[in-house]
C-alpha positions in Angstrom: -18.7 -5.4 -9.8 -20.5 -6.0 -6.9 -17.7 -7.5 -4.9 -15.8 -4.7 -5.8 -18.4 -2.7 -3.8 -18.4 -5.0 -0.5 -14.4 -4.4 -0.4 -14.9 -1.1 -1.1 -17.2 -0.9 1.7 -15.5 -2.6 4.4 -12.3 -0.2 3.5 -14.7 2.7 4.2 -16.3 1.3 7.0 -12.3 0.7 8.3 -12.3 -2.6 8.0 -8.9 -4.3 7.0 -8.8 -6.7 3.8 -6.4 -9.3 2.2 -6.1 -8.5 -1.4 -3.6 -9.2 -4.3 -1.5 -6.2 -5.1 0.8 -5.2 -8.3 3.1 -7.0 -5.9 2.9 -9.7 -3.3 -0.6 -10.4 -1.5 -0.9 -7.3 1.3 -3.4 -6.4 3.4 -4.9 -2.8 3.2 -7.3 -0.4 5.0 -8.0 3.2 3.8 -4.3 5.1 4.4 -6.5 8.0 6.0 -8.2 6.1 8.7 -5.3 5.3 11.7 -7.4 2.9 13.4 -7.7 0.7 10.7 -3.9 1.4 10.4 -3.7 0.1 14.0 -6.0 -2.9 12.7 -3.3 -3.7 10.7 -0.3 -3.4 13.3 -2.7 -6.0 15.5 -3.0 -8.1 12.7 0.9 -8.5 12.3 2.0 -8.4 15.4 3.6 -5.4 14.9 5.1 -3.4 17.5 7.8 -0.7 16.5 6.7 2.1 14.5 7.5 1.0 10.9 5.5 3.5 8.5 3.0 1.5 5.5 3.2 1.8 1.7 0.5 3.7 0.5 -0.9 2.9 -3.3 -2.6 5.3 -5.4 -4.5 5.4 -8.6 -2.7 7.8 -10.3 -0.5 10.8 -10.3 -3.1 12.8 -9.1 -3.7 11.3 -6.5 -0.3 11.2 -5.6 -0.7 15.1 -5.9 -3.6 15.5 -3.3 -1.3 13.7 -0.7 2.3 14.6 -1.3 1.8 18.5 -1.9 5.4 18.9 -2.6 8.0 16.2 -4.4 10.6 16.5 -6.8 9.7 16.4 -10.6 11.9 13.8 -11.4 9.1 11.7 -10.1 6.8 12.0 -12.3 9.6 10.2 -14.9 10.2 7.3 -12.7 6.6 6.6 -12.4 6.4 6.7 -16.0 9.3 5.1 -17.2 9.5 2.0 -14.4 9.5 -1.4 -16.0 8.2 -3.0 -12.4 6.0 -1.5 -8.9 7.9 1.0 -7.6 7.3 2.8 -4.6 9.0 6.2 -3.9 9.9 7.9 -0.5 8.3 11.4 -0.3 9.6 14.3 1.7 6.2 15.4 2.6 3.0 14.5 3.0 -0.8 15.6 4.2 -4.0 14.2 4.8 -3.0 10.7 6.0 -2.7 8.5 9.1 0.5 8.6 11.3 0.7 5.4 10.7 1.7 5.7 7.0 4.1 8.6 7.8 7.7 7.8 8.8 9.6 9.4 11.6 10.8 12.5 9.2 7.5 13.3 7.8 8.2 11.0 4.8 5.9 8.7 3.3 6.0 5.8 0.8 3.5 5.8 -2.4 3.3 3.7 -5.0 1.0 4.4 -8.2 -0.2 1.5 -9.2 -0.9 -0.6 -12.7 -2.9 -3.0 -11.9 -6.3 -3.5 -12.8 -8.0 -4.7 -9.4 -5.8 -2.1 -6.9 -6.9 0.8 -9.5 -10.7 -0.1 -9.7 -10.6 -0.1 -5.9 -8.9 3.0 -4.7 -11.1 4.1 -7.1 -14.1 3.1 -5.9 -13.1 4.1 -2.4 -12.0 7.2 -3.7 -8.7 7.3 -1.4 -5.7 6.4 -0.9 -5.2 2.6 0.5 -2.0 0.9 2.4 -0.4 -1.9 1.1 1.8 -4.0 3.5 3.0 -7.8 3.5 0.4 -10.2 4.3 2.6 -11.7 7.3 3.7 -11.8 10.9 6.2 -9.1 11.6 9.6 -10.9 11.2 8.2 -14.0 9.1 9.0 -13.7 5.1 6.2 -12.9 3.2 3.8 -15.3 1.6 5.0 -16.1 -1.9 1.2 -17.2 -2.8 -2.6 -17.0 -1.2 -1.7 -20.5 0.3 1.2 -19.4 2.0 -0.7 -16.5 4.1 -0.9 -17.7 7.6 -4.5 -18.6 9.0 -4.2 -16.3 11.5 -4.3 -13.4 9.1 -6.8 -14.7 7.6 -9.0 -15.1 10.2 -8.5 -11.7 11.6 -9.2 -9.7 8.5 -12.7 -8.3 7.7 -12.7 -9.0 3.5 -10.4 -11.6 1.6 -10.6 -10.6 -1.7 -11.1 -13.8 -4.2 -9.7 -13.6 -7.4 -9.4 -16.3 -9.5 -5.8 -15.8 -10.9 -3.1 -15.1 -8.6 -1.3 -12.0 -10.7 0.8 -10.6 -8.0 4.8 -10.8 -9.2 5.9 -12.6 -5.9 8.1 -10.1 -4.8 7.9 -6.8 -3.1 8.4 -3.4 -5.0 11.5 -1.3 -5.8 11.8 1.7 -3.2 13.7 4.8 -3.9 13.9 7.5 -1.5 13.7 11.2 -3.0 14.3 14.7 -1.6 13.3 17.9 -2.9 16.3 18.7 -4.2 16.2 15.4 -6.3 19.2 13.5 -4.0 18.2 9.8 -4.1 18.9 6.6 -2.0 17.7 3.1 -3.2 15.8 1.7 -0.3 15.3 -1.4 -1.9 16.3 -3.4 -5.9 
């Protein structure tokens, strides 16, 4: 529990950690602070303007930062049999750097355990991206994440068993109107 603290800590103190998501190892910050967003971008190498995945805690959550999304939604995240992560039309209270060129922005409500007890404890929103240079494939496993993430992150998050599903989430785009485009299988 008290680990669970320190990472919540350095997330609110906009620090930048390597944790194991529902997914592939990432790294986050708090998806309302943009300079730990930018953190991130030095981290990777990353230049163009390529928005983050934001995860969630729950539908309710999702409510307080999407204020308007089709209701279709609230089936997909109920009925999916693996992490998806939807496109949103609209958005509020987070950093540009989450937010894609049209005002869209890509949440995922999560199922596991650790990402749940930490949004939790941090009480917001956090982003989830690939633990990786920009343009290198994505570590499959903690030994595959380059050192020089490593080194430049504030918290690695140690967890005894690797539970992430070694490959990236789902993403469906979804308008208000309920028109949808599949980002990603």
């Amino acid at each position: 529990m008290s680990e669970l603290i320190n990472y919540a800590d350095c997330l609110s103190n906009g620090g930048v950690i390597l944790y194991p998501t529902d997914t592939i190892w990432g790294l986050g910050c708090d998806a309302t602070n943009e300079e730990a967003c930018n953190k991130i971008k030095e981290i990777k190498n990353r230049t163009e303007h390529h928005s983050f995945i934001v995860l969630v805690d729950s539908v309710l959550m999702l409510e307080r930062y999407v204020p308007d999304f089709n209701p279709v939604c609230y089936d997909l995240i109920d009925n999916s049999d693996s992490p998806l992560t939807i496109i949103y039309p609209t958005n509020k209270n987070l950093a540009p750097s989450v937010i894609g060129p049209d005002g869209s922005v890509g949440i995922r409500v999560t199922k596991d355990p650790f990402c749940i007890s930490l949004i939790r404890k941090l009480k917001k929103p956090i982003v989830s991206t690939s633990a990786n240079i920009s343009g290198h494939p994505f570590p499959k496993n903690f030994l595959e994440i380059d050192s020089i993430i490593k080194d430049k992150v504030d918290c690695i998050v140690e967890i005894e068993d690797n539970k992430t599903q070694n490959s990236p989430s789902k993403i469906i785009k979804i308008d208000l109107n309920g028109t949808f485009k599949i980002i990603r299988s």
